[in-house]
PQR file with spaces between the fields and no chain letter, atoms N, CA, C, O and H, PARSE charges and radii, in Angstrom:
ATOM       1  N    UNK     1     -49.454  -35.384   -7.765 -0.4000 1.5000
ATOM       2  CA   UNK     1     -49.506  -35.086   -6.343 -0.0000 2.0000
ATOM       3  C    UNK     1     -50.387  -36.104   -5.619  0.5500 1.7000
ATOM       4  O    UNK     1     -49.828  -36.673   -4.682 -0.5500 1.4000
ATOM       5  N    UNK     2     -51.439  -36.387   -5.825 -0.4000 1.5000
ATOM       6  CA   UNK     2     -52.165  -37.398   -5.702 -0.0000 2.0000
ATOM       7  C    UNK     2     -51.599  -38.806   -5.543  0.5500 1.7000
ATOM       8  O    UNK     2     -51.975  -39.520   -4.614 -0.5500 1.4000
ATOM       9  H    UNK     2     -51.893  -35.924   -6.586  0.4000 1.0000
ATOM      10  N    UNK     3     -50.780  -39.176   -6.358 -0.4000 1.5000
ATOM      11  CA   UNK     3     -50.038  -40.286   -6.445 -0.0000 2.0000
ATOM      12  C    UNK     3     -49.003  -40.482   -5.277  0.5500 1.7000
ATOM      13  O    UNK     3     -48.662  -41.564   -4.799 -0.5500 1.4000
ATOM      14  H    UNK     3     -50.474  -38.595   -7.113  0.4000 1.0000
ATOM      15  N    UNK     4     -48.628  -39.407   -4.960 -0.4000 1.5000
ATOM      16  CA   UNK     4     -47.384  -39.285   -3.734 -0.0000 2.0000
ATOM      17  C    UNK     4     -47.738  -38.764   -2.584  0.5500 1.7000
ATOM      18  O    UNK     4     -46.889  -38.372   -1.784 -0.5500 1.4000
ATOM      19  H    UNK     4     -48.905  -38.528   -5.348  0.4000 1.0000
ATOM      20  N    UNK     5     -48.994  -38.693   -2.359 -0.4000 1.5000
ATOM      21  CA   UNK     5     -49.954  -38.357   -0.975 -0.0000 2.0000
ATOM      22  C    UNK     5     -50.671  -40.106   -0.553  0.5500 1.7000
ATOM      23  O    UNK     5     -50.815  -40.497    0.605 -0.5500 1.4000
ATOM      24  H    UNK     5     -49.684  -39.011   -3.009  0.4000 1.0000
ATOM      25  N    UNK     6     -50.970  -40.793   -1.596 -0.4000 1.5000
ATOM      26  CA   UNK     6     -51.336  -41.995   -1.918 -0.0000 2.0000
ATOM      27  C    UNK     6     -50.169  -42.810   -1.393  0.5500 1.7000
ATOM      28  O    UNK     6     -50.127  -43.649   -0.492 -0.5500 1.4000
ATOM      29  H    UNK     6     -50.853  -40.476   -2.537  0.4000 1.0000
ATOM      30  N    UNK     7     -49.317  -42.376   -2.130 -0.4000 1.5000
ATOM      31  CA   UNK     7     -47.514  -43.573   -1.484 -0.0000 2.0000
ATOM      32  C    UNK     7     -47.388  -42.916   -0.064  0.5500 1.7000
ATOM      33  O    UNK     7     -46.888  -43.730    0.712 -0.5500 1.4000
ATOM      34  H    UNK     7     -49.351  -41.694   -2.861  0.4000 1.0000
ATOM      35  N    UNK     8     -47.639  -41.866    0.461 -0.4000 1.5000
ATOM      36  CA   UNK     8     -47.141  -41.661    2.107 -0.0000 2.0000
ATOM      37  C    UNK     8     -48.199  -41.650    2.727  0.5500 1.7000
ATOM      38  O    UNK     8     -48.008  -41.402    3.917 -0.5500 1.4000
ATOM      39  H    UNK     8     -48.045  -41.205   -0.170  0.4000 1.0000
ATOM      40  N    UNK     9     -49.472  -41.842    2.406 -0.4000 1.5000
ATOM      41  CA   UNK     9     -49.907  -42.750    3.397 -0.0000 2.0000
ATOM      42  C    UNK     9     -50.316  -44.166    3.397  0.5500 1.7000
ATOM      43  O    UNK     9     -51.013  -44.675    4.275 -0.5500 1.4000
ATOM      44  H    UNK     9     -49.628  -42.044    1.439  0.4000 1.0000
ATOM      45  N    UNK    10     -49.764  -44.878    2.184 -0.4000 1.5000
ATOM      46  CA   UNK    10     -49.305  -46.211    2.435 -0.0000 2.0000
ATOM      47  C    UNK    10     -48.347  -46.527    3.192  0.5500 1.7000
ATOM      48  O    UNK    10     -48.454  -47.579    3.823 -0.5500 1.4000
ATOM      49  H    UNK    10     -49.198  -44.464    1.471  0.4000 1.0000
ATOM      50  N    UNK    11     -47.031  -45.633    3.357 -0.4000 1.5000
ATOM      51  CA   UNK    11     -46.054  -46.306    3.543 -0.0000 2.0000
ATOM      52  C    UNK    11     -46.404  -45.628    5.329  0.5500 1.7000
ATOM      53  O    UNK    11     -45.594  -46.087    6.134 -0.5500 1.4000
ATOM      54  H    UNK    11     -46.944  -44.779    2.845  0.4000 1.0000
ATOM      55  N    UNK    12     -47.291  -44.808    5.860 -0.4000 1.5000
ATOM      56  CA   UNK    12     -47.797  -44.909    6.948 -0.0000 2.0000
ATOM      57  C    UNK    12     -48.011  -45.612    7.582  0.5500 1.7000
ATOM      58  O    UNK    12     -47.567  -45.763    8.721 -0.5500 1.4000
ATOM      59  H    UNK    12     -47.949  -44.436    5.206  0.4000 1.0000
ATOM      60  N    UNK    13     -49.206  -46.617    6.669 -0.4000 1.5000
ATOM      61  CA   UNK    13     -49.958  -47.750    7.143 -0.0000 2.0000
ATOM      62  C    UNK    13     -49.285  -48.908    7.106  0.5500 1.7000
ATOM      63  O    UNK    13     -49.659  -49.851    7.803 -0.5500 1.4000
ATOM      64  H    UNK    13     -49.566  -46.495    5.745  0.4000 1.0000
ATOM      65  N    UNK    14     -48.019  -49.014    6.153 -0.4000 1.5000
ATOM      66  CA   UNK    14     -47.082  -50.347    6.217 -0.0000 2.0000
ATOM      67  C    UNK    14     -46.309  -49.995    7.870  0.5500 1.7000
ATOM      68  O    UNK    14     -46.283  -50.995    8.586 -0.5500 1.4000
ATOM      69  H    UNK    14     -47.715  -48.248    5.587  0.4000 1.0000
ATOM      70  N    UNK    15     -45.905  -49.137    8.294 -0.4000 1.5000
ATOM      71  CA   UNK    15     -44.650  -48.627    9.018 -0.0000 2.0000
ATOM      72  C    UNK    15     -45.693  -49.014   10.464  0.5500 1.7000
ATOM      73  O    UNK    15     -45.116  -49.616   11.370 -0.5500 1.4000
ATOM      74  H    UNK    15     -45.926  -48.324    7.712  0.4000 1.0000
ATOM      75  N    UNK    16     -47.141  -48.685   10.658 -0.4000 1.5000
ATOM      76  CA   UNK    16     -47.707  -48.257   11.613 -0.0000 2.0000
ATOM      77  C    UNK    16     -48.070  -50.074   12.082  0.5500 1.7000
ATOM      78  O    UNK    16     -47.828  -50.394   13.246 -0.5500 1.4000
ATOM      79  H    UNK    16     -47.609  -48.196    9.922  0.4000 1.0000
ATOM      80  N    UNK    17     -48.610  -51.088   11.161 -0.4000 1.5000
ATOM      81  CA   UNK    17     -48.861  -52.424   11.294 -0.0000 2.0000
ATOM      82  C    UNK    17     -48.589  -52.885   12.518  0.5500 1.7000
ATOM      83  O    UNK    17     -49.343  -53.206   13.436 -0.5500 1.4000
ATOM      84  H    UNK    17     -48.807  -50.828   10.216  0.4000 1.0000
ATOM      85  N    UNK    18     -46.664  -52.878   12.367 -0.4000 1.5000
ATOM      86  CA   UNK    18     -45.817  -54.178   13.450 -0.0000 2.0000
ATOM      87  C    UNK    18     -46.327  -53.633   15.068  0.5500 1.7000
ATOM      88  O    UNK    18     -46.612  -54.323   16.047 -0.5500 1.4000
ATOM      89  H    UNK    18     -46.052  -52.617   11.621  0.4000 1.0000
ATOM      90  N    UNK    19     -46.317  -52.397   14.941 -0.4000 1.5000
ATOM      91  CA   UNK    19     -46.269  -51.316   16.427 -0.0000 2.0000
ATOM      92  C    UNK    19     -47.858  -52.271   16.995  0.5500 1.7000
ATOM      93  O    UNK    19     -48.270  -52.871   17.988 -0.5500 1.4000
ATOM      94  H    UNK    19     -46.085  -51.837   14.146  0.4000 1.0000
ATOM      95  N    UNK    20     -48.260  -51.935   15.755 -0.4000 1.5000
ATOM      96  CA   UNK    20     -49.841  -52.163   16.245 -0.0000 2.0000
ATOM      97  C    UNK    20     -50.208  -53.591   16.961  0.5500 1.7000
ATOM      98  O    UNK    20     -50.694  -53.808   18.070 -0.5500 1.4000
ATOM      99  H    UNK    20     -47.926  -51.448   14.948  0.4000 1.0000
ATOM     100  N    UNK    21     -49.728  -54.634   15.743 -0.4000 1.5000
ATOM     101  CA   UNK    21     -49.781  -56.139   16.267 -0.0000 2.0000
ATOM     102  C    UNK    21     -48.765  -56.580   17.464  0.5500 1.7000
ATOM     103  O    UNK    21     -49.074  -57.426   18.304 -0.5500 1.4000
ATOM     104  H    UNK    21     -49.333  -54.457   14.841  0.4000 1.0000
ATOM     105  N    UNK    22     -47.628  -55.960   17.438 -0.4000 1.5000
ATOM     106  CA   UNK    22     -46.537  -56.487   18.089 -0.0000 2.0000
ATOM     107  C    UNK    22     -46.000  -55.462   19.078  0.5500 1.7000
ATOM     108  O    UNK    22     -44.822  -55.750   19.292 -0.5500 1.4000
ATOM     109  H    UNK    22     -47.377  -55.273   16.756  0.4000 1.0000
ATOM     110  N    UNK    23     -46.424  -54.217   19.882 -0.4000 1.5000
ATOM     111  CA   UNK    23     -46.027  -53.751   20.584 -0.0000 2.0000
ATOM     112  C    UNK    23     -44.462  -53.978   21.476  0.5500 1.7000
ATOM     113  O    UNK    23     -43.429  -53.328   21.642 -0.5500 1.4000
ATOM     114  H    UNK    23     -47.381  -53.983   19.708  0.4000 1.0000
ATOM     115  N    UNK    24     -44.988  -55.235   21.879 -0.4000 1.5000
ATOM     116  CA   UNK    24     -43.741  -55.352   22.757 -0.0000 2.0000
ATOM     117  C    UNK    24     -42.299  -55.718   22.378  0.5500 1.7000
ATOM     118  O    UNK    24     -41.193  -55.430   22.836 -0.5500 1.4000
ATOM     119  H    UNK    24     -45.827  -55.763   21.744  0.4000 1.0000
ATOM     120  N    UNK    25     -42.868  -56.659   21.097 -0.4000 1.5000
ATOM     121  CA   UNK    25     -41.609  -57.037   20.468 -0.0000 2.0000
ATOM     122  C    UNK    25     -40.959  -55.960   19.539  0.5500 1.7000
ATOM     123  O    UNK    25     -39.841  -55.927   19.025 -0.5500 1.4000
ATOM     124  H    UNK    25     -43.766  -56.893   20.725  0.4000 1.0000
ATOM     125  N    UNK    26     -41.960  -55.134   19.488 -0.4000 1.5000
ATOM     126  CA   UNK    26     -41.420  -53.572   18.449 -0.0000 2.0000
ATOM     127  C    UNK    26     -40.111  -52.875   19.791  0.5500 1.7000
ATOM     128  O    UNK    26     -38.960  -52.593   19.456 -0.5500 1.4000
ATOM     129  H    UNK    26     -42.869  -55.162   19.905  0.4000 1.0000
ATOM     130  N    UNK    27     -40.605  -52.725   21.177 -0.4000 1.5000
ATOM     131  CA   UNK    27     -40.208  -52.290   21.955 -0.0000 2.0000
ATOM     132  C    UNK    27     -38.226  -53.027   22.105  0.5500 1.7000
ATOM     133  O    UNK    27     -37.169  -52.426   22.296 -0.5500 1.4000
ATOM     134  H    UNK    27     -41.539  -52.954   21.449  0.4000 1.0000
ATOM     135  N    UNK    28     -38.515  -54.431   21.915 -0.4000 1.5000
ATOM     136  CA   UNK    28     -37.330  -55.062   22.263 -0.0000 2.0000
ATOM     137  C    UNK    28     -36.690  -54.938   20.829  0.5500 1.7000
ATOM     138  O    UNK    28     -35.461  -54.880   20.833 -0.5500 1.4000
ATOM     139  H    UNK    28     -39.374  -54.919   21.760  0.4000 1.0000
ATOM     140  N    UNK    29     -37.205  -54.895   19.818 -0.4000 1.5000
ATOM     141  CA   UNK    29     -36.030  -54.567   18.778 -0.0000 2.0000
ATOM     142  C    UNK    29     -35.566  -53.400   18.700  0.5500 1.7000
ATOM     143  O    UNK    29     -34.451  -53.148   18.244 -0.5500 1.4000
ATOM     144  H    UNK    29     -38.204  -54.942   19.815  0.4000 1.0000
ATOM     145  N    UNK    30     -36.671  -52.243   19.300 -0.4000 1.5000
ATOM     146  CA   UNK    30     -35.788  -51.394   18.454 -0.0000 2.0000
ATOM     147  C    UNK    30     -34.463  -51.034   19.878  0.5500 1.7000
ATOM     148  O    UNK    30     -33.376  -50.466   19.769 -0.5500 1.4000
ATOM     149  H    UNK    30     -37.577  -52.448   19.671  0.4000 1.0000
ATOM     150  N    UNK    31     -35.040  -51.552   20.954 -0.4000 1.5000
ATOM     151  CA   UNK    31     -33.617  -51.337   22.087 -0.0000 2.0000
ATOM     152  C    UNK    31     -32.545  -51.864   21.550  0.5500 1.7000
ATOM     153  O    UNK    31     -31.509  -51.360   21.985 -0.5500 1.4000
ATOM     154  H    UNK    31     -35.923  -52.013   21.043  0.4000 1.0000
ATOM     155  N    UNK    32     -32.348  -53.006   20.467 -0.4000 1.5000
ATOM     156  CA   UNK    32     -31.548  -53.755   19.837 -0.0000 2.0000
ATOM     157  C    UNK    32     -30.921  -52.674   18.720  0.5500 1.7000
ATOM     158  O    UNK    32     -29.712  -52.551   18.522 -0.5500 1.4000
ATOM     159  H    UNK    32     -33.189  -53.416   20.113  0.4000 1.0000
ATOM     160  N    UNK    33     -31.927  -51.942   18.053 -0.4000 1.5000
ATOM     161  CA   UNK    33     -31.587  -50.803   17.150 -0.0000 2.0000
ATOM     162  C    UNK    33     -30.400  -49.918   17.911  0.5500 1.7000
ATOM     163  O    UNK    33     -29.210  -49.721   17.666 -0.5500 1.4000
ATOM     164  H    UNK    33     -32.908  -52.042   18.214  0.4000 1.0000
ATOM     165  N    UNK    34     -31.443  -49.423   19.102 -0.4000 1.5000
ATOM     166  CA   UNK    34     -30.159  -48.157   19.650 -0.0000 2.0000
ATOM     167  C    UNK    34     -28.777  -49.017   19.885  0.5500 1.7000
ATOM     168  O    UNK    34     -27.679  -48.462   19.843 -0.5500 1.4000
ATOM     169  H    UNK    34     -32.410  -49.583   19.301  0.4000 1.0000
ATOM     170  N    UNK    35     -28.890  -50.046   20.069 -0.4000 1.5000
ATOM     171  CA   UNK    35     -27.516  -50.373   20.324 -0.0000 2.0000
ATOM     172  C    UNK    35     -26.129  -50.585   19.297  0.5500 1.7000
ATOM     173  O    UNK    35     -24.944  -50.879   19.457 -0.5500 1.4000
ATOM     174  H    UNK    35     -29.781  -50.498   20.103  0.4000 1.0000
ATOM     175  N    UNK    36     -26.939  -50.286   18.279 -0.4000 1.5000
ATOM     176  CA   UNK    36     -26.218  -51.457   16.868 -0.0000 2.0000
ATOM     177  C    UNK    36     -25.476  -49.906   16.524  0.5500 1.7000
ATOM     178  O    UNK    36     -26.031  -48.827   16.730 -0.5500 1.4000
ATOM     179  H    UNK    36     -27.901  -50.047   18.149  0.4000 1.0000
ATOM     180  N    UNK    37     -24.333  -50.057   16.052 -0.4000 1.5000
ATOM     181  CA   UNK    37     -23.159  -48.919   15.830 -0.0000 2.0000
ATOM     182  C    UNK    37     -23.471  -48.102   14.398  0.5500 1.7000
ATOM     183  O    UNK    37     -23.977  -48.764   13.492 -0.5500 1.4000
ATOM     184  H    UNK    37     -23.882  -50.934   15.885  0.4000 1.0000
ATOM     185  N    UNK    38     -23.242  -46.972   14.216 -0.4000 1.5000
ATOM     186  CA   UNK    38     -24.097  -45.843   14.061 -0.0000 2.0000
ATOM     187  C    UNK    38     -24.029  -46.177   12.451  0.5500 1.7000
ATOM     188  O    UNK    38     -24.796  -45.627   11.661 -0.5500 1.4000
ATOM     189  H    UNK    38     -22.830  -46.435   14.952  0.4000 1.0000
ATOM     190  N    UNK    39     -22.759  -47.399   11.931 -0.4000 1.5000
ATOM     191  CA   UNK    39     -21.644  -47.121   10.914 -0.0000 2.0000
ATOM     192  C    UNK    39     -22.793  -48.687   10.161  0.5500 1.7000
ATOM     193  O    UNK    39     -22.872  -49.157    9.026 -0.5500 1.4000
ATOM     194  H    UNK    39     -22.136  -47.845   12.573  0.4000 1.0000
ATOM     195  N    UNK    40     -23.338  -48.964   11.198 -0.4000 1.5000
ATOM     196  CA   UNK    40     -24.293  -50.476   10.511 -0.0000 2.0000
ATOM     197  C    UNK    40     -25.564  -50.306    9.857  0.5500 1.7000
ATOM     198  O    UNK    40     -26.129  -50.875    8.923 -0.5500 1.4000
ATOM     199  H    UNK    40     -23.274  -48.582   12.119  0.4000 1.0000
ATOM     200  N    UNK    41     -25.992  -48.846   11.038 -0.4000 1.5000
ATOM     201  CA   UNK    41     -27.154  -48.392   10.727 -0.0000 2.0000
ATOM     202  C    UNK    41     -27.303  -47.597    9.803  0.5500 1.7000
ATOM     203  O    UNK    41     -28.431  -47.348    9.378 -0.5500 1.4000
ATOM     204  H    UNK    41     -25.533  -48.383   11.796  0.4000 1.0000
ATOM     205  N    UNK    42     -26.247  -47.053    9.315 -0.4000 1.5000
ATOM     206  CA   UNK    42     -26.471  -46.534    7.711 -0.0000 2.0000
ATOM     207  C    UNK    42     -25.960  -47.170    6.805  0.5500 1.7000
ATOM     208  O    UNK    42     -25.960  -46.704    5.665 -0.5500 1.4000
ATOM     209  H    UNK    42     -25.330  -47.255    9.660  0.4000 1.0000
ATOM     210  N    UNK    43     -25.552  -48.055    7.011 -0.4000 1.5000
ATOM     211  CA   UNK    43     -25.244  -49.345    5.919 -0.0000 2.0000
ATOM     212  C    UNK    43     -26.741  -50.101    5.452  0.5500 1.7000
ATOM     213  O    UNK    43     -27.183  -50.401    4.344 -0.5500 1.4000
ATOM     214  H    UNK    43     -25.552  -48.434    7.936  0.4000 1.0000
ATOM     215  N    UNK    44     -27.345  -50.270    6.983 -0.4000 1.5000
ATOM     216  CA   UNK    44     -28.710  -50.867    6.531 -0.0000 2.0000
ATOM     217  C    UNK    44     -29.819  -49.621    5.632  0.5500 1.7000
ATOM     218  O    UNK    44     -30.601  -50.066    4.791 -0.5500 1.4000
ATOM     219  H    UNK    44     -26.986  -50.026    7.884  0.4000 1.0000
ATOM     220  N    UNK    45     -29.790  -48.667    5.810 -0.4000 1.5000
ATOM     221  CA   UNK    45     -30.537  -47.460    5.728 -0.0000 2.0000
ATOM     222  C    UNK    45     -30.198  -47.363    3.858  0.5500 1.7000
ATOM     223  O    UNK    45     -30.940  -47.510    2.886 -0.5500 1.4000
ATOM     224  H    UNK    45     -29.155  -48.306    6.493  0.4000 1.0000
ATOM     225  N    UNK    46     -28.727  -47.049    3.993 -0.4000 1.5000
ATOM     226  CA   UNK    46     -28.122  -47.013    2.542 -0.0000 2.0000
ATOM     227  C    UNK    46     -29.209  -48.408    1.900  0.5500 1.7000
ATOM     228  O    UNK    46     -30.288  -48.054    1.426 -0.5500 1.4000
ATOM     229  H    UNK    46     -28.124  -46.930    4.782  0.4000 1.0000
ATOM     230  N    UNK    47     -28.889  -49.886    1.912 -0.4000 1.5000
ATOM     231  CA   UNK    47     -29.361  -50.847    0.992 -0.0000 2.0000
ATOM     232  C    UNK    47     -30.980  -50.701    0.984  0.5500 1.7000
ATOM     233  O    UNK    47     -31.637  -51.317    0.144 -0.5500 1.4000
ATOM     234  H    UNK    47     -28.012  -50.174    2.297  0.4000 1.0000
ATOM     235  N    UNK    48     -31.489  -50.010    1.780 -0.4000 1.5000
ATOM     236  CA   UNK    48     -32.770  -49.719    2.029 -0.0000 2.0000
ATOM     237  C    UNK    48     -33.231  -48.888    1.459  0.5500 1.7000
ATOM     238  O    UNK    48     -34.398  -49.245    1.299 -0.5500 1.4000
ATOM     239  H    UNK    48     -30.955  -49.510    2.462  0.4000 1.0000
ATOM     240  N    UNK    49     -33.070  -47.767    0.922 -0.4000 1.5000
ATOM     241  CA   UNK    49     -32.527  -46.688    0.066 -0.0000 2.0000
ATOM     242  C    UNK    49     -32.375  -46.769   -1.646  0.5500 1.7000
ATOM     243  O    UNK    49     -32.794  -46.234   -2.673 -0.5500 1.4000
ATOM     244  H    UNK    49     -32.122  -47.476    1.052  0.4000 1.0000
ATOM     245  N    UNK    50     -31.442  -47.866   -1.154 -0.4000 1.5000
ATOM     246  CA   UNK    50     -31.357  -48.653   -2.921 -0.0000 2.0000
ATOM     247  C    UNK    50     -32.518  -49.286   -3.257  0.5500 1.7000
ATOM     248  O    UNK    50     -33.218  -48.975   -4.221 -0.5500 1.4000
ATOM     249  H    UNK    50     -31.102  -48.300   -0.320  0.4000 1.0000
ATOM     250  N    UNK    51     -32.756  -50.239   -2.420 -0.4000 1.5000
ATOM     251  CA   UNK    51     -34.035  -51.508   -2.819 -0.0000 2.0000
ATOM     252  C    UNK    51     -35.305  -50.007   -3.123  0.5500 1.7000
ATOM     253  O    UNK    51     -35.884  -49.840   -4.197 -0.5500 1.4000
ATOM     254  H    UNK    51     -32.188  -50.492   -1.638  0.4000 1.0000
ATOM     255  N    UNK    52     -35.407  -49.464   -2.384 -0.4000 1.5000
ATOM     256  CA   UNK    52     -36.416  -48.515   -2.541 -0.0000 2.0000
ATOM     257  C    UNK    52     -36.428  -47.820   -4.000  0.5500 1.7000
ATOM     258  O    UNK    52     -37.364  -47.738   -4.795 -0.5500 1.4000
ATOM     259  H    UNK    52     -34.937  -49.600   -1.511  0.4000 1.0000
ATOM     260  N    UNK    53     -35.147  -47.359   -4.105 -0.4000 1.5000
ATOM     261  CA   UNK    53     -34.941  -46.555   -5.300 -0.0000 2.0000
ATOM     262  C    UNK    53     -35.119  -47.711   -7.151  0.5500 1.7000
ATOM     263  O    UNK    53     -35.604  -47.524   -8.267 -0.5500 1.4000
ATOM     264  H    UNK    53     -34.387  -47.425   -3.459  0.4000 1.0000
ATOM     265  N    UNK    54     -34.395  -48.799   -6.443 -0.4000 1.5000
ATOM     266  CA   UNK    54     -34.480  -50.197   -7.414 -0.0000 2.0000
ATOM     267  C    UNK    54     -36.364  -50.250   -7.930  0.5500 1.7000
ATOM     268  O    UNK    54     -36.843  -50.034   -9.044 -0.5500 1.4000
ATOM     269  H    UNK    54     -34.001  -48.951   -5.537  0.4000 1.0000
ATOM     270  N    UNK    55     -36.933  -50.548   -6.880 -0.4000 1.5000
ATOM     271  CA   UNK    55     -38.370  -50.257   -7.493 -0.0000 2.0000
ATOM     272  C    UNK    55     -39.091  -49.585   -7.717  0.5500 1.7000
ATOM     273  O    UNK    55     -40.185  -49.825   -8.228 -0.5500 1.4000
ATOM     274  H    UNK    55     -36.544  -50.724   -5.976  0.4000 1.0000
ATOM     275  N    UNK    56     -38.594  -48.418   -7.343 -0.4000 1.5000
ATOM     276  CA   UNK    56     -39.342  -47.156   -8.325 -0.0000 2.0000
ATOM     277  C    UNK    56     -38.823  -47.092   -9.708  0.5500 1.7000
ATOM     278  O    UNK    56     -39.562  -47.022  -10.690 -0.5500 1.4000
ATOM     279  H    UNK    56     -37.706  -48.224   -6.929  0.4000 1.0000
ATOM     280  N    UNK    57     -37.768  -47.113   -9.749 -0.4000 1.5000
ATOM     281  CA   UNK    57     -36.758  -47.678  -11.282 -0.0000 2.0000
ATOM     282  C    UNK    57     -37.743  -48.349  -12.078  0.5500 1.7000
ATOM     283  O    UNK    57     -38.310  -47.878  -13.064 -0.5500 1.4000
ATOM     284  H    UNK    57     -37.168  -47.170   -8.952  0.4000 1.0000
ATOM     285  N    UNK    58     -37.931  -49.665  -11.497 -0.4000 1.5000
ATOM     286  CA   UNK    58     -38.475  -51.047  -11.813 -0.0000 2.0000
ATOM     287  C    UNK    58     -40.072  -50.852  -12.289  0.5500 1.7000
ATOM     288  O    UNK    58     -40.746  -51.670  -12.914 -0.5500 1.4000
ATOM     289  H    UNK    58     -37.470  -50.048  -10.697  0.4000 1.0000
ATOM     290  N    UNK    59     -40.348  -49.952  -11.962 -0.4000 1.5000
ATOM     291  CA   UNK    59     -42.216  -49.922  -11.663 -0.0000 2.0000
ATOM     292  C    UNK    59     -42.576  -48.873  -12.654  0.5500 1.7000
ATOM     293  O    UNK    59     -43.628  -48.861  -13.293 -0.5500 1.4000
ATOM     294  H    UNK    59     -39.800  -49.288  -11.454  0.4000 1.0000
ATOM     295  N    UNK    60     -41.497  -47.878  -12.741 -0.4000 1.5000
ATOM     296  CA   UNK    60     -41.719  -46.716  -13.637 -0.0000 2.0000
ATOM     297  C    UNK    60     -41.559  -46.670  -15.445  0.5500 1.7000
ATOM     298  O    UNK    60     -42.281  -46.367  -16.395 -0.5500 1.4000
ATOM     299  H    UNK    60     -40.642  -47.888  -12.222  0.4000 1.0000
ATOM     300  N    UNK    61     -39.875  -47.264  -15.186 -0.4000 1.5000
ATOM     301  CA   UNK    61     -39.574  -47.284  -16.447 -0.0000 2.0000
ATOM     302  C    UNK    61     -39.635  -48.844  -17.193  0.5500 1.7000
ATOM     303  O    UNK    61     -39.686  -48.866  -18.423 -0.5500 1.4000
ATOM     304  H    UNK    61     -39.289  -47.510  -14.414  0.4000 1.0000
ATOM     305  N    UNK    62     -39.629  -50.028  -16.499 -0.4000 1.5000
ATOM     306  CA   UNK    62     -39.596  -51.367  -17.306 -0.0000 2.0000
ATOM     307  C    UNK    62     -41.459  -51.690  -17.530  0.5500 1.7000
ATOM     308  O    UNK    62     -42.441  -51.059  -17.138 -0.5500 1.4000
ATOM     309  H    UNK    62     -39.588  -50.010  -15.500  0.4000 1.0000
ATOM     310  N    UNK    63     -41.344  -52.689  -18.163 -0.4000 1.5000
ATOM     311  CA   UNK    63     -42.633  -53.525  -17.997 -0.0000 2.0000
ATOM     312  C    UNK    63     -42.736  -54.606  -17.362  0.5500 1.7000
ATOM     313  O    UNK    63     -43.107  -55.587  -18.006 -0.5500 1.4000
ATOM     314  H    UNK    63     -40.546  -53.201  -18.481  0.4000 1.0000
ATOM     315  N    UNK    64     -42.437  -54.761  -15.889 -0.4000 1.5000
ATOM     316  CA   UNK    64     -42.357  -55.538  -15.464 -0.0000 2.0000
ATOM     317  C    UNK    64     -43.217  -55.725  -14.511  0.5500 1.7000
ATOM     318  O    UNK    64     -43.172  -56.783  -13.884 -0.5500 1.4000
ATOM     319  H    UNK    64     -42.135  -53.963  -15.366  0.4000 1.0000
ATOM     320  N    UNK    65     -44.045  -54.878  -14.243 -0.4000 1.5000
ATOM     321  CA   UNK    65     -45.067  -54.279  -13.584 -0.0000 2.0000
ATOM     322  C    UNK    65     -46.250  -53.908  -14.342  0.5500 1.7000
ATOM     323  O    UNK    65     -46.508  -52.760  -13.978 -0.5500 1.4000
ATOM     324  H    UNK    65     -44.082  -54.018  -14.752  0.4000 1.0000
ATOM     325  N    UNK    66     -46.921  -54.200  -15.020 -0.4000 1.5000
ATOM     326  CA   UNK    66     -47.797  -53.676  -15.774 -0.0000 2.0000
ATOM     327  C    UNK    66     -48.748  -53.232  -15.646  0.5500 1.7000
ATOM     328  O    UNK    66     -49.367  -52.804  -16.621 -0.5500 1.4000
ATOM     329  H    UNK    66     -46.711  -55.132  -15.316  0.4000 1.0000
């Protein structure tokens, strides 16, 4: 439990960064987001999903990570 209270609020502090440094340009992409068709945005979400799932795979069960 510890370990996965640890990963969400990393992935807090990764997510919270761009907003922080880059306000405005956070503002103009994501208007770029709402626009992009609903069928792209879970295409991106899906490979995002994978890569995510790929290194928990990667980190857990190989030694490639040590």
């Amino acid at each position: 439990m510890k370990l996965l209270v640890t990963a969400l609020g990393l992935a807090f502090i990764l997510e919270a960064i761009p907003y922080v440094l880059f306000p405005e340009a956070m503002q103009r992409w994501l208007a770029r987001i709402g626009q992009m068709p609903a069928g792209a945005l879970r295409g991106t979400g899906l490979f995002a999903l994978g890569v995510g799932l790929l290194l928990c795979y990667l980190t857990q069960r190989t030694g490639l990570f040590p």
